[in-house]
C-alpha positions as CSV (number, residue, x, y, z in Angstrom):
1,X,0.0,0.0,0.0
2,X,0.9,3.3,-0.8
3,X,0.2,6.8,0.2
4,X,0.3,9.6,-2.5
5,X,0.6,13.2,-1.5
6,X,0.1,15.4,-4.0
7,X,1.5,18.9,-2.8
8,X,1.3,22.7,-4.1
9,X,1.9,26.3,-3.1
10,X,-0.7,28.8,-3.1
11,X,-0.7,32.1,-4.4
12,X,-0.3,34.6,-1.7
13,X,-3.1,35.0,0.9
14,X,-4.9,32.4,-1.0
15,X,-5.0,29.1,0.7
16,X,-8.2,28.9,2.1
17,X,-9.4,29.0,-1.7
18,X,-6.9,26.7,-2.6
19,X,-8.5,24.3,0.0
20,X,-11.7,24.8,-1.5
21,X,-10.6,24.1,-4.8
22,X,-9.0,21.0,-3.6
23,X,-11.6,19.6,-1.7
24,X,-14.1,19.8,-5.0
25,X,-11.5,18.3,-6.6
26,X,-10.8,15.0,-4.3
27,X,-14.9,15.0,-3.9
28,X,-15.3,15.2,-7.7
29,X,-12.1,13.1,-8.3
30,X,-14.0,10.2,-6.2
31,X,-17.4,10.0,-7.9
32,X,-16.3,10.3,-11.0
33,X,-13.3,7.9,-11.2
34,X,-14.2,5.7,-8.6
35,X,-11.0,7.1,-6.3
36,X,-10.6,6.8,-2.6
37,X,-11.1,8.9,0.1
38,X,-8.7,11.8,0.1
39,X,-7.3,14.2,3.1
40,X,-6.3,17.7,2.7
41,X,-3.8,19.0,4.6
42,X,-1.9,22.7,4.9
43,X,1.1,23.8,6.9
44,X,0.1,26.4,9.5
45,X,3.3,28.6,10.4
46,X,6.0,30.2,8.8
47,X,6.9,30.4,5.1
48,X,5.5,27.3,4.1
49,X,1.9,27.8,5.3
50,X,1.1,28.1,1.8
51,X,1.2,24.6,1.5
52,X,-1.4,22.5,0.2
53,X,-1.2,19.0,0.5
54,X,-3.8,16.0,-0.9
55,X,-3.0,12.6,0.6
56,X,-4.8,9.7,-0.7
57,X,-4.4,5.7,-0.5
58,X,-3.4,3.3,-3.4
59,X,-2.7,-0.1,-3.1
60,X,0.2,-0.4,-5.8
61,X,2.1,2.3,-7.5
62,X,0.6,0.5,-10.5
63,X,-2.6,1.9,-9.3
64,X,-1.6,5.8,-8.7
65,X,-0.3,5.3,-12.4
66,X,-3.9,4.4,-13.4
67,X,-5.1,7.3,-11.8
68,X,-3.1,9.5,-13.4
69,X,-3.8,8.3,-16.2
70,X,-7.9,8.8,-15.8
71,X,-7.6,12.0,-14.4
72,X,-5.6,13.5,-17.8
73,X,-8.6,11.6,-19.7
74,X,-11.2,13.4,-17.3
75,X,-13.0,15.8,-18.8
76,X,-13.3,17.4,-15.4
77,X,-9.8,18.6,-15.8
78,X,-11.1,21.4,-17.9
79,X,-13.1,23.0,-14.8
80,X,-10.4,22.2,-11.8
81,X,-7.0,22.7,-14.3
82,X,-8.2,26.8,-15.2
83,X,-9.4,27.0,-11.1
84,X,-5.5,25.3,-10.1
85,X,-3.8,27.6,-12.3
86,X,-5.1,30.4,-11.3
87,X,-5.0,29.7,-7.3
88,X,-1.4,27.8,-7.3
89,X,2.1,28.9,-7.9
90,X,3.3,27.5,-11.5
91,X,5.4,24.9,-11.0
92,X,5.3,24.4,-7.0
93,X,3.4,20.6,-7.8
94,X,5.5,17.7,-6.8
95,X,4.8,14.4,-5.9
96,X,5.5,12.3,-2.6
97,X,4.9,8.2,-2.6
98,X,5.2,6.8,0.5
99,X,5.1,2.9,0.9
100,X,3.0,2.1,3.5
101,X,5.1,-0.4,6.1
């Protein structure tokens, strides 16, 4: 099992938008493509509190790849991706797989 974090910077004074936006996102994301459950997370001091973080559960790596996969395909990219790029720093996505032990 592994846990995917998907993470990104807000633009400035923005994060509670961001949030939002990412929450639709994980609810859409799940009826739509059949995903699991996701988390949102945000940093809360300092520089980084910006940060917005989407954790979500996959049994195999060979899974996530599915998924992102589907969500390029999704036609629901063309509401969220216009809504992303105008709420998060270009650039700031990344990544994190963790292996669940």
């Amino acid at each position: 099992m592994f846990i995917i974090r998907s993470i990104a910077q807000a633009q400035g004074g923005r994060r509670d938008e961001g949030v939002a936006v990412m929450k639709e996102f994980a609810a859409t994301a799940h009826k739509d493509l059949g995903w699991g459950q996701s988390r949102i997370l945000t940093a809360s001091v300092g520089p980084s509190d910006s940060t917005i973080v989407m954790e979500t559960e996959v049994a195999t790596f060979a899974a996530f790849e599915q998924q992102l996969e589907s969500v390029n395909k999704w036609p629901g990219m063309k509401v969220f991706g216009p809504k992303f790029a105008e709420l998060f720093v270009s650039g700031s996505h990344r990544f994190e797989l963790f292996r669940v032990c």
